[in-house]
C-alpha positions as CSV (number, residue, x, y, z in Angstrom):
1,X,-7.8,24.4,9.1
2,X,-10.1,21.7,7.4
3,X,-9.2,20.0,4.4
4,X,-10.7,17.8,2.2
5,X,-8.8,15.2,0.7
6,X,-9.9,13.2,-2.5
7,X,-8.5,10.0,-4.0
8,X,-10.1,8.1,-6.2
9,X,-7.7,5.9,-7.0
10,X,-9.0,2.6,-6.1
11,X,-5.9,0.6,-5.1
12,X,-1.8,0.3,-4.8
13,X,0.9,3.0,-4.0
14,X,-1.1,6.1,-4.3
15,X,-3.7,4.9,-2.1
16,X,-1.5,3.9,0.0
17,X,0.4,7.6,-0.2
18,X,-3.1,9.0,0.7
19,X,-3.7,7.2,3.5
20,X,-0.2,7.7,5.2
21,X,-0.7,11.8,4.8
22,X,-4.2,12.0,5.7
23,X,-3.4,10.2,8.8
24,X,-0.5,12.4,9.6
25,X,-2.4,15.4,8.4
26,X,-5.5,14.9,10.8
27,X,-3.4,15.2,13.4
28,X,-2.7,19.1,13.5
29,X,-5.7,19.8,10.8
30,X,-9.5,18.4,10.7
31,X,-9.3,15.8,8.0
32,X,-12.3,14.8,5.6
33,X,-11.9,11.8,2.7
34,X,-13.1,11.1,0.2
35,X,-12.6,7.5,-1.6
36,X,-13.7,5.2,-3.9
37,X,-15.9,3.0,-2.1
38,X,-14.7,-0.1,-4.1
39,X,-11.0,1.2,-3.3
40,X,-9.0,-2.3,-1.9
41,X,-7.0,-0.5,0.6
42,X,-10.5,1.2,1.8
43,X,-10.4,-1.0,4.9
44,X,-6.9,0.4,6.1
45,X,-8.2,4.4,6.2
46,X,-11.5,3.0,7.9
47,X,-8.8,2.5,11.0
48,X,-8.0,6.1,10.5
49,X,-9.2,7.0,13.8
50,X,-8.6,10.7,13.3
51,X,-10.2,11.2,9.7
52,X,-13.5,11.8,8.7
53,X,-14.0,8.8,5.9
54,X,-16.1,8.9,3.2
55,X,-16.9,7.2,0.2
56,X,-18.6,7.6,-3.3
57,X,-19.6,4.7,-6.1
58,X,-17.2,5.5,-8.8
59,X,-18.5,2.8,-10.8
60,X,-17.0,-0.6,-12.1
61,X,-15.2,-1.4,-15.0
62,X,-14.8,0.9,-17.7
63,X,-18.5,1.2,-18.7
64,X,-19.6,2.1,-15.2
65,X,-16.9,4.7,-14.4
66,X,-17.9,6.8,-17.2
67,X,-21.8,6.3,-16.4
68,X,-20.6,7.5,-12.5
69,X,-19.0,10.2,-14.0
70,X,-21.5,11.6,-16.2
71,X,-24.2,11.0,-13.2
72,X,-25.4,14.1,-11.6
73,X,-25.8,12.1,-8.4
74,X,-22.3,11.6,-8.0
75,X,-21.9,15.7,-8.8
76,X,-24.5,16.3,-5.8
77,X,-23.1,13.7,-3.4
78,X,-19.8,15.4,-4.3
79,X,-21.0,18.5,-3.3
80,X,-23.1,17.9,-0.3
81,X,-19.9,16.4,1.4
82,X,-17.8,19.2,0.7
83,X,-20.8,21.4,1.9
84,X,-21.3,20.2,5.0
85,X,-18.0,19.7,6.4
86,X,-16.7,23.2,4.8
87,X,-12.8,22.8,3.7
88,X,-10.9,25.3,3.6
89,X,-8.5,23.6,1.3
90,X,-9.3,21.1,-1.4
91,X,-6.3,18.4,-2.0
92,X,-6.5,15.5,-4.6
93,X,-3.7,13.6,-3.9
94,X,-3.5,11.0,-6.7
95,X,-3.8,11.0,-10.9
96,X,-7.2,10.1,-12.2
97,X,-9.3,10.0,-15.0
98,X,-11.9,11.9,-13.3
99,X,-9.4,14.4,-12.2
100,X,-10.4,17.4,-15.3
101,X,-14.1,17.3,-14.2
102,X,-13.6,17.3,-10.6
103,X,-11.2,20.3,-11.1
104,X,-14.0,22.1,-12.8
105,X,-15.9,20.7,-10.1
106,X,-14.0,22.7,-7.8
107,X,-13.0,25.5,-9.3
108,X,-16.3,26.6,-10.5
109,X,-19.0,25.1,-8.2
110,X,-17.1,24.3,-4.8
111,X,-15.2,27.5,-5.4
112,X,-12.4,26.0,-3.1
113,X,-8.6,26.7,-3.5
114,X,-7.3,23.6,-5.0
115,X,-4.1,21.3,-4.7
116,X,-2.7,19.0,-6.7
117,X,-0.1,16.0,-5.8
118,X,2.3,15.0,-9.2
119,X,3.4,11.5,-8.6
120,X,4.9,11.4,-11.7
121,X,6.1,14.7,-13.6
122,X,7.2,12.9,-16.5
123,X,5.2,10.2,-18.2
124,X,6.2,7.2,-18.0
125,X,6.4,4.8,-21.2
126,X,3.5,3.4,-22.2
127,X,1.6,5.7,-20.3
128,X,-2.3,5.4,-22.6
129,X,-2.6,8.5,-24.3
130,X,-6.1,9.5,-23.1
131,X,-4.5,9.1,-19.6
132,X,-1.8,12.1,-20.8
133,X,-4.5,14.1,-22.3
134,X,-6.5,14.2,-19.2
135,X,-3.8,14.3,-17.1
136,X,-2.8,17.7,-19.3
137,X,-6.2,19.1,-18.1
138,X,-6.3,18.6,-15.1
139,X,-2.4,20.2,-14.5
140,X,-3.6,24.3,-15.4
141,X,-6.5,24.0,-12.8
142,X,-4.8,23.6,-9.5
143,X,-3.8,26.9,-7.4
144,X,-0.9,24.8,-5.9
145,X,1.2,21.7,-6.6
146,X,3.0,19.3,-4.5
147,X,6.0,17.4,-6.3
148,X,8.1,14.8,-4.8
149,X,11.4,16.1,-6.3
150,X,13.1,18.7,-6.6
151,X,13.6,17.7,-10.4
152,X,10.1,17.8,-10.3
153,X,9.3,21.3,-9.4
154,X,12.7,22.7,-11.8
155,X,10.6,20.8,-14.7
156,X,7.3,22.4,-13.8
157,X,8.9,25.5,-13.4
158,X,10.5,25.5,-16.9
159,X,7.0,24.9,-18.4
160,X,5.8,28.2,-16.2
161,X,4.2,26.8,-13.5
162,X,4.9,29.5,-10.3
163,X,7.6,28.2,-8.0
164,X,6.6,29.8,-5.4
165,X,3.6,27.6,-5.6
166,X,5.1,24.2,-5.6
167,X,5.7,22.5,-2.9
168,X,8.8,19.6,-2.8
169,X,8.0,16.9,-0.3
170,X,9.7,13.4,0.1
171,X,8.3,10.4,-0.4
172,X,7.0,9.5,3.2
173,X,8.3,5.7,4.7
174,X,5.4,3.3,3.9
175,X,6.4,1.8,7.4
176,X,3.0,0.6,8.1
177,X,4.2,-2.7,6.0
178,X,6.2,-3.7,9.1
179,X,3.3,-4.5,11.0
180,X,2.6,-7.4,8.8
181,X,6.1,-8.5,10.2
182,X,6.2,-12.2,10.8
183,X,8.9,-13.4,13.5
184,X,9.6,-16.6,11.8
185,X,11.0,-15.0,8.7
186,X,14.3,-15.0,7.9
187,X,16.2,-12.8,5.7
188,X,17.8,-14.9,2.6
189,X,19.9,-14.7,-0.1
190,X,17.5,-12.8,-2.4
191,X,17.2,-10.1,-4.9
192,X,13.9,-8.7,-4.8
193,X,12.4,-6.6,-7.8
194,X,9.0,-5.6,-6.5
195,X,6.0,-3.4,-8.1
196,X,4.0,-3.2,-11.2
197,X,5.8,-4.5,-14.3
198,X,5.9,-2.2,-16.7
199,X,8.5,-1.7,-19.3
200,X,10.1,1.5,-17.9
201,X,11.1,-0.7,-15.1
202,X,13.8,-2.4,-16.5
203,X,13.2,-5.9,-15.6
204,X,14.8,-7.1,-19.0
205,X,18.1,-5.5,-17.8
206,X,17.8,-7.2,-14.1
207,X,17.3,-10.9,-15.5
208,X,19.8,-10.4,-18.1
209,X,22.4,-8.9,-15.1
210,X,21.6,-11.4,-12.8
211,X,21.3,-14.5,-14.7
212,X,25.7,-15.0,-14.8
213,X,25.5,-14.3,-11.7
214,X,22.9,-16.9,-10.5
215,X,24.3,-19.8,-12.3
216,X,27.8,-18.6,-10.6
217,X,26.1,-19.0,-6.7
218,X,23.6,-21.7,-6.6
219,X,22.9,-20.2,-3.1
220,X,21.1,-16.9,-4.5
221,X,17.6,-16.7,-6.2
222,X,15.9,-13.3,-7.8
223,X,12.5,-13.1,-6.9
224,X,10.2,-10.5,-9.6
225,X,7.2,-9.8,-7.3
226,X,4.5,-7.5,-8.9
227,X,1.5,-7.8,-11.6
228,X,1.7,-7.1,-15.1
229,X,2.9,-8.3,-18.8
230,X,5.9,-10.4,-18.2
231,X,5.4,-12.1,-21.8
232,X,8.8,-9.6,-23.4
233,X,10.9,-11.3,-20.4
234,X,9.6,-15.5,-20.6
235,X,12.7,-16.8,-22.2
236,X,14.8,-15.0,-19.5
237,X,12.8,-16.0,-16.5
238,X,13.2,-19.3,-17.4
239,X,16.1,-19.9,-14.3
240,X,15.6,-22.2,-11.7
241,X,16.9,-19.6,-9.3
242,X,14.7,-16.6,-10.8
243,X,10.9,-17.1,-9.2
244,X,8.1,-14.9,-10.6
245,X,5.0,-13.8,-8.8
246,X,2.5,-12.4,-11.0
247,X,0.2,-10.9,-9.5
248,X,-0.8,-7.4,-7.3
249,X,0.5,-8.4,-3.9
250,X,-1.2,-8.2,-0.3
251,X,0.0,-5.7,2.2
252,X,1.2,-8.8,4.2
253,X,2.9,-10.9,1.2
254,X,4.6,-7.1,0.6
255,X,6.6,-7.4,3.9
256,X,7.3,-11.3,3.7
257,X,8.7,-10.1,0.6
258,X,10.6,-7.3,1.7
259,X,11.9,-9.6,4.6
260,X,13.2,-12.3,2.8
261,X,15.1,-10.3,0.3
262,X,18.7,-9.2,1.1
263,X,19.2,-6.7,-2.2
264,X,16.2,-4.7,-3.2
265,X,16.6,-3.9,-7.0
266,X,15.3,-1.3,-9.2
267,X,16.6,-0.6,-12.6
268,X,14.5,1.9,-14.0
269,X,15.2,3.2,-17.0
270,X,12.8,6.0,-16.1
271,X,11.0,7.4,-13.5
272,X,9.8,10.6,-11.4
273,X,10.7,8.8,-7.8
274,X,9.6,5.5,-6.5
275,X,7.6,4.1,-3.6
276,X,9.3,1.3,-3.3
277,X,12.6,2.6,-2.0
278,X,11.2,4.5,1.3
279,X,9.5,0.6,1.7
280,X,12.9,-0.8,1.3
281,X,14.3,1.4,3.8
282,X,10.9,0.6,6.5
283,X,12.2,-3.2,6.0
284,X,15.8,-2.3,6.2
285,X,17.0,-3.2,3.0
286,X,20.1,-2.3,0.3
287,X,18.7,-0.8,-2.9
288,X,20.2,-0.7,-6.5
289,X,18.6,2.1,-8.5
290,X,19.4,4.0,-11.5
291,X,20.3,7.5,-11.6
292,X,17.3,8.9,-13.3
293,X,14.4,11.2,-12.6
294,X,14.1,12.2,-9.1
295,X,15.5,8.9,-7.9
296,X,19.4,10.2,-6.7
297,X,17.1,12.4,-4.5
298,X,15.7,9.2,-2.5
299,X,19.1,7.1,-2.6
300,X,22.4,8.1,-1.2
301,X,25.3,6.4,-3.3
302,X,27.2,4.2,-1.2
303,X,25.3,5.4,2.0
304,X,21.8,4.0,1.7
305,X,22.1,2.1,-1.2
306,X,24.4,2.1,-4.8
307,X,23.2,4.1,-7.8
308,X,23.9,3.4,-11.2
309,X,23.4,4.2,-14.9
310,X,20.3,3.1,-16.6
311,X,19.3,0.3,-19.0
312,X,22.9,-0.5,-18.0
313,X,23.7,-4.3,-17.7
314,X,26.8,-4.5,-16.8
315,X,26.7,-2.1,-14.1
316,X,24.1,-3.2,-12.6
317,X,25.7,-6.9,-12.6
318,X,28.8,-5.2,-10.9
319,X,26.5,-3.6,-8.4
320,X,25.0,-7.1,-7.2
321,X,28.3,-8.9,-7.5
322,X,29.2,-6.0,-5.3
323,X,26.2,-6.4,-2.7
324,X,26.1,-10.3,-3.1
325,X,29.6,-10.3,-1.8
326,X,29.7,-8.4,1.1
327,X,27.3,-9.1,3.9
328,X,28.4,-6.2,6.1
329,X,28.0,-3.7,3.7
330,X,24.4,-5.3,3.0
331,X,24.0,-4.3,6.9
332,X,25.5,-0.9,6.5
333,X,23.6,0.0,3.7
334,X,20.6,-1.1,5.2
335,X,20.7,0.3,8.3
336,X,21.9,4.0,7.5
337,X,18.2,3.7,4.8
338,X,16.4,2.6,7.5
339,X,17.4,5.7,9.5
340,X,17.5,8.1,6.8
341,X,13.9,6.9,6.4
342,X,13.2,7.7,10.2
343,X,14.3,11.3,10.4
344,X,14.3,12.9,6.9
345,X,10.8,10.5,5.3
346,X,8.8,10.7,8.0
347,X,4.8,11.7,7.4
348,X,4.6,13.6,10.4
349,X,7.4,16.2,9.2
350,X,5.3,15.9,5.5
351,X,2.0,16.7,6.7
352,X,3.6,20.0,8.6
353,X,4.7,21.3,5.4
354,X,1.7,20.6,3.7
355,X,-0.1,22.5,6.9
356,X,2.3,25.3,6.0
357,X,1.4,24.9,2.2
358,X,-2.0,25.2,2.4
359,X,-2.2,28.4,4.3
360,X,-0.5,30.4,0.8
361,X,-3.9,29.6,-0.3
362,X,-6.3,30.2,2.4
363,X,-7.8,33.8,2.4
């Protein structure tokens, strides 16, 4: 079967979700991609031995992605790379602004069954509203959808989509961050938050858990690792145990990260799922995350990591009091992720269902 994969996203987790299932996928399918070519995380498919990359200008800034997309160049350069490797499947794998036109694109030109990957069912807050409108769009044109929980596909389903054409995959392992692996790194007593800082993440409610709890052990220190507005949370991450990194992180700063912390913390106070757990579990680590979205369906409570209520302080102090404590079950709760991660995440078992998927579709 030949499938041709799109992502136009030009950095971060869903790039990096692309890249992981394309790989996987071009192993029992023929694999073509297409990318931004100003995508950061570009360099890492071009090691894709096994896929067919390619790449298209999707402009720079705001002013030239809309002249990009309005460009019949980029409609014909679109087209002659779908012609002349022939899919039999067409799957765009991440949310993008472009995603209503290249739908049409596909629907009506191509003439290609399409799929769809939903990262997030549920908007998050402060998601722009022009980003929910096209998102909207873009939603009724697929033949198929993949969700990453099963929340996901029972929400879908209550808003008519066809269950029997939704797929429910886990979020794959993003072990490829071990590589970056440095021997002279030592775990330490550290709470990690990692990823974008947005306000559905409930960094308020970590700082204001952990701060008692700092200023009780001078021997632990909260690390916030991710870019975005931090200015709600400055008086709080004044600490001289809480240190901030503000910034979009490396691939090789992610696993220094991931292996100097010994708790990896997530109190979301929404969310769909969460790349950053299955990258927890690659690294070995304990999470804390709240019991919303699809979230309970990526953490075992008390077996891979603790669950708790959201935008919930006082739980969530309990829960790192809890983990702070107790190095063994630190080691427990690490290892059992780590190989929960190994035989139920793992992108070889994803791409097979997706092979599976596909073929519903196929004529």
């Amino acid at each position: 079967m030949k499938v041709l994969m799109i992502c136009l996203t030009r950095r971060g987790g869903l790039l990096h979700f692309n890249d992981c299932l394309a790989e996987s996928l071009s192993r029992i399918c023929d694999v073509r991609l297409i990318c931004a070519e100003n995508a950061e995380h570009a360099e890492q498919a071009q090691d894709l031995t096994t896929v067919d990359l390619q790449t298209i200008d999707t402009g720079k800034g705001a002013k030239g992605t809309v002249l990009k997309l309005f460009s019949p160049q980029t409609w014909r350069e679109i087209r002659r790379l779908s012609d002349e490797f022939g899919p039999d499947v067409i799957h765009v794998t991440s949310a993008q602004e472009w995603n209503p036109a290249l739908g049409w694109f596909v629907r009506h030109v191509l003439k290609k069954p399409l799929i769809y990957t939903i990262h997030d069912v549920i908007h998050h807050e402060g998601t722009p509203f022009y980003f929910k409108v096209t998102e909207s769009l873009f939603r009724g044109m697929p033949d198929g959808l993949v969700v990453l929980t099963e929340q996901g596909k029972r929400i879908l389903t209550e808003k008519g989509k066809d269950p029997g054409k939704i797929l429910v995959v886990p979020h794959g392992v993003y072990d490829f961050f071990t590589q970056y692996a440095a021997d002279d790194i030592r775990e330490q007593k550290e709470i990690l938050f990692f990823g974008r800082i947005e306000p559905y993440k409930g960094v308020g409610v970590l700082l204001e858990a952990a701060r008692p709890l700092l200023d009780a052990d001078p021997e632990w220190t909260l690390q916030i690792a991710g870019g975005g507005d931090v200015t709600p949370y400055q008086a709080l991450l004044d600490h001289p145990q809480i240190c901030l990194t503000n910034r979009f992180l490396t691939d090789a700063e992610v696993a220094e990260f991931m292996q100097r912390a010994a708790i990896v913390a997530l109190p979301y106070i929404s969310a769909s799922q969460s790349g950053v757990i299955p990258t927890a579990y690659a690294f070995g680590k304990p999470v804390i995350a709240t019991r919303v979205g699809g979230i309970p369906d990526m953490v075992r409570d008390g077996e891979t990591g603790l669950l708790i209520p959201p935008n919930d302080p006082a739980a969530l102090r309990s829960a790192l009091e809890r983990l702070m404590g107790d190095a063994a079950l630190r080691s427990r709760l690490g290892t059992a992720g780590k190989e929960f991660a190994a035989k139920e995440l793992s992108w070889a078992s994803i791409a097979e269902k997706h092979a599976e998927f596909y073929k519903k579709f196929v004529g």
